[in-house]
C-alpha positions as CSV (number, residue, x, y, z in Angstrom):
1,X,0.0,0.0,0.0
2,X,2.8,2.1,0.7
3,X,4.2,1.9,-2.7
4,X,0.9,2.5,-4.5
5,X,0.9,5.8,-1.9
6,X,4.4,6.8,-3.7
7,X,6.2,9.3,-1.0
8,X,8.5,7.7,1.0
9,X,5.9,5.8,3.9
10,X,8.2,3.7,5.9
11,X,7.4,0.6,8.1
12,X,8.9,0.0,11.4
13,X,8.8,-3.2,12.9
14,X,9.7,-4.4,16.3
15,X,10.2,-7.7,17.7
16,X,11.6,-9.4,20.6
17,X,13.4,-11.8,18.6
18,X,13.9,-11.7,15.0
19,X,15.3,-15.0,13.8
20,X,17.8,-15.2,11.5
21,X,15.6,-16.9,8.8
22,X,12.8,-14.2,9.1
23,X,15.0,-11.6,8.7
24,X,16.7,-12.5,6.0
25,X,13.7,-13.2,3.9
26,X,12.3,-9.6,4.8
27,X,15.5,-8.0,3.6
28,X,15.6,-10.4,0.2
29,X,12.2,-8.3,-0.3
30,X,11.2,-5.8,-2.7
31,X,9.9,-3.5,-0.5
32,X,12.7,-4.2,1.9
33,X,13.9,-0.2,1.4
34,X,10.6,0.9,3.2
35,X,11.4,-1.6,6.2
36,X,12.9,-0.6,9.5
37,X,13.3,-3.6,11.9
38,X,14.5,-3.2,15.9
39,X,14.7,-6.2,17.7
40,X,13.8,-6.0,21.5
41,X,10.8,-5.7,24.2
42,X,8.3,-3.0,22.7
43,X,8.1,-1.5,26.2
44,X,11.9,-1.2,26.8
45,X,12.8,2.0,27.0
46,X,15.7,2.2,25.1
47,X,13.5,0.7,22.5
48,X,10.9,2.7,22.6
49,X,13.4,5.6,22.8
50,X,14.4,4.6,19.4
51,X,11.0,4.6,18.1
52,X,10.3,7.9,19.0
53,X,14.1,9.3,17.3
54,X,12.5,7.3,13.9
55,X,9.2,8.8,14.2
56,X,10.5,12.7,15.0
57,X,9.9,14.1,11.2
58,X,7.2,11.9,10.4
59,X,4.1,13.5,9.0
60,X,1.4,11.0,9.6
61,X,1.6,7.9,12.2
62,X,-0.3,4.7,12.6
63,X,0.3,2.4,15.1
64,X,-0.3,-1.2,15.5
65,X,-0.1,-3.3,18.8
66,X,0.3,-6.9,18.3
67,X,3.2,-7.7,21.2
68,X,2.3,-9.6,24.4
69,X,-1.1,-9.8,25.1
70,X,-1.4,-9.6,28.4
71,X,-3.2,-5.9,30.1
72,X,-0.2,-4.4,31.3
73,X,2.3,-5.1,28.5
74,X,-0.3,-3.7,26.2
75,X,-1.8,-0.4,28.5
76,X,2.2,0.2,28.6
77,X,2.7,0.1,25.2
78,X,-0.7,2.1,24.8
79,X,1.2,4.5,27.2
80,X,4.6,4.4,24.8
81,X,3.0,4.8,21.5
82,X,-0.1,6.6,21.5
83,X,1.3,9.8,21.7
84,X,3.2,9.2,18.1
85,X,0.0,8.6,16.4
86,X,-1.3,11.9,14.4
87,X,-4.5,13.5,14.6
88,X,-6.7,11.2,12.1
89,X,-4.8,8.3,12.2
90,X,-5.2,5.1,14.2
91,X,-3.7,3.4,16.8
92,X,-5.0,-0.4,16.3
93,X,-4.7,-2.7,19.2
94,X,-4.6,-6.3,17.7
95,X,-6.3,-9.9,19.7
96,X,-8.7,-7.7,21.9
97,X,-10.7,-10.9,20.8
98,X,-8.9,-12.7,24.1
99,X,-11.7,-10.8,26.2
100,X,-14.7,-12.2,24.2
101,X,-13.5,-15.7,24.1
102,X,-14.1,-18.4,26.5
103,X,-12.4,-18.2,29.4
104,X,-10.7,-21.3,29.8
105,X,-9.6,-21.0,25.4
106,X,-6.0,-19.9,26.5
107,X,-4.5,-22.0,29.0
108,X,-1.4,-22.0,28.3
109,X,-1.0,-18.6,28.1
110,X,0.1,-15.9,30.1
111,X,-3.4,-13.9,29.2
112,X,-7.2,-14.5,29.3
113,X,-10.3,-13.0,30.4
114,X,-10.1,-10.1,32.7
115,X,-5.9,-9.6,31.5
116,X,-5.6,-9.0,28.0
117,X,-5.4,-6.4,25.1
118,X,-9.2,-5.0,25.1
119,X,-8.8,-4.4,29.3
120,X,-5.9,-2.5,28.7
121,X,-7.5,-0.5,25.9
122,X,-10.7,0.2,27.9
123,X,-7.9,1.0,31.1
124,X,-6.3,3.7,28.2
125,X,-9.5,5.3,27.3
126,X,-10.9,6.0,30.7
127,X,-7.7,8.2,30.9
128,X,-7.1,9.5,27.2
129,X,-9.3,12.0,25.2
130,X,-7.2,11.8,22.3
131,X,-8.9,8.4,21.2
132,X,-11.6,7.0,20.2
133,X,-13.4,3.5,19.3
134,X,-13.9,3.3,15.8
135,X,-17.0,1.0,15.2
136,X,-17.3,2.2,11.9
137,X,-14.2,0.1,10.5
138,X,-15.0,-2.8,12.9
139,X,-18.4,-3.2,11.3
140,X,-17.2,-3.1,7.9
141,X,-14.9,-5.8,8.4
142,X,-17.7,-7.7,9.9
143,X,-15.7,-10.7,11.5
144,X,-11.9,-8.8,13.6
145,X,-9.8,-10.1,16.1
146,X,-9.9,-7.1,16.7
147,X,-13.0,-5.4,18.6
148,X,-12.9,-2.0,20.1
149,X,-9.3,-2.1,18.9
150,X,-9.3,0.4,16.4
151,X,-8.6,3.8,18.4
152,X,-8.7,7.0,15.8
153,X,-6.9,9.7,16.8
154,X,-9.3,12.5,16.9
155,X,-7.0,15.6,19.3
């Protein structure tokens, strides 16, 4: 989408580990010259630190949340990245699903029913004006792992 946009959009990825394999593959990629990747915890803050230097002259942000699910990795990222995001754009929290699901679906998993990426959003909002739920793209997409995790940036 980027390319079909023209300018010079970048992507910045950031993962806790970025495997060799992975890696290469993404730089072996056409559109490998619009790719940024930083490898580390999304809520370090020497990480996030460099996240903010990369986004300094950037005229319009999105961000998207798709880390560790559980509520207070994600309400800290909310915390980290929100302010980045430009007035129109979105700040999209992905698997706020976890909430709707049954409650024993995750076992295994550090996150479930009550501690997940939708609490954390709901936390954010009661204490940000600068976002908003936008139902309008969930209920186009009809069927999103992603409920109440679209967040426009409307201040």
């Amino acid at each position: 989408m980027l390319e079909l946009l023209g300018n010079n959009g970048q992507v910045l990825g950031i993962d806790i580990d970025i495997r060799e394999h992975n890696r290469v593959e993404i730089e072996k990629h056409p559109m490998f010259k619009r790719i940024t990747m930083i490898e580390g915890s999304s809520i370090d803050k020497d990480i996030a630190k460099q996240v903010c230097d990369f986004a300094m002259d950037k005229k319009q942000i999105l961000v998207v949340l798709d880390s560790m699910h559980t509520h207070d990795h994600v309400l800290r990222e909310l915390e980290l990245y929100s302010p980045l995001v430009t007035k129109g754009s979105y700040l999209v929290v992905f698997d706020t699903i976890i909430e709707d699901m049954p409650e024993d679906f995750f076992p295994d998993r550090p996150w479930g029913k009550g501690n997940n990426p939708k609490t954390a959003v709901w936390e954010f909002l009661k204490t940000n004006d600068r976002f908003v739920v936008d139902k309008e793209i969930e209920n186009k997409l009809l069927i999103t792992v992603a409920p109440d995790g679209y967040l426009k940036c409307v201040a």
